[in-house]
DOMIMAR-412026 format. One record per residue (C-alpha): residue in one letter; x, y, z. Coordinates in pm, whole numbers, plus 50000, padded with zeros to 5 digits. Example, Ala and Ser with C-alpha at 12.3 -4.5 7.8 and 13.67 -1.06 7.14 Angstrom:
2
A512304955050780/S513674989450714/
//
This chain:
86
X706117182418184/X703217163318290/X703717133618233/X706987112318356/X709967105918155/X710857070518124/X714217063117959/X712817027117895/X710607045017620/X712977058317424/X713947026817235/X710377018817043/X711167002816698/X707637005016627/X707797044116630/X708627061016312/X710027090016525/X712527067816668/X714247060816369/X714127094716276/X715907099216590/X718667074516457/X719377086816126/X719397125316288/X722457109216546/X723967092316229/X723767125116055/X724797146816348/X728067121016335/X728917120915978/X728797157015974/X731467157316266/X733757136916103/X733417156015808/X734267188316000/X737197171816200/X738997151915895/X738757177715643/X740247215515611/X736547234915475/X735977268415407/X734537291115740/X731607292615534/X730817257115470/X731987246015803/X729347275315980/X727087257615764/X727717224415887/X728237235616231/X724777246116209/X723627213216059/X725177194616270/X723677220316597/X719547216416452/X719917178316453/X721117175116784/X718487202016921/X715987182316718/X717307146816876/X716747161117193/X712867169117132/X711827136116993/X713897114617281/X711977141917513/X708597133917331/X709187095617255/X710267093317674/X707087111017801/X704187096517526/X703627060517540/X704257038017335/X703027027617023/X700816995417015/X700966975016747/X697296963416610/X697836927716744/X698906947417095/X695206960617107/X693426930317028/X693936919417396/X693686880817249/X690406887517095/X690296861116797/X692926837816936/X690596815817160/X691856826817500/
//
């Protein structure tokens, strides 16, 4: 990639994609207890396998993006001070 991947940017409230990233681990772990704790057809547990598989493939992209962008400011971030009398 070309830019480096900080771990310290993962965690970025401000992000929208982060919290997408914590409902997909959520999901991703509601689905395995739902696979481990009760006896499901093959077909429906392929289907939640599979579920369960895209979310944490997709968990891994946005930590991958959110880690190597920066992060968001927030509008009074970019104001430097301006307006405050410093």
């Amino acid at each position: 990639m070309a830019s480096e991947l900080k771990f310290a940017r993962l965690i970025q409230p401000r992000n929208p994609l982060f919290w997408v990233l914590i409902v997909l681990n959520g999901l991703s772990s509601a689905i395995s207890f739902v696979l481990h704790a009760y006896q499901l057809p093959i077909g429906t547990r392929l289907l939640l396998a599979g579920f369960a598989l895209g979310n944490v493939i997709a968990g891994i992209v946005i930590a991958l993006h959110l880690m190597a962008g920066e992060p968001l400011r927030d509008a009074r971030d970019a104001s430097d001070g301006a307006g405050t009398g410093r």
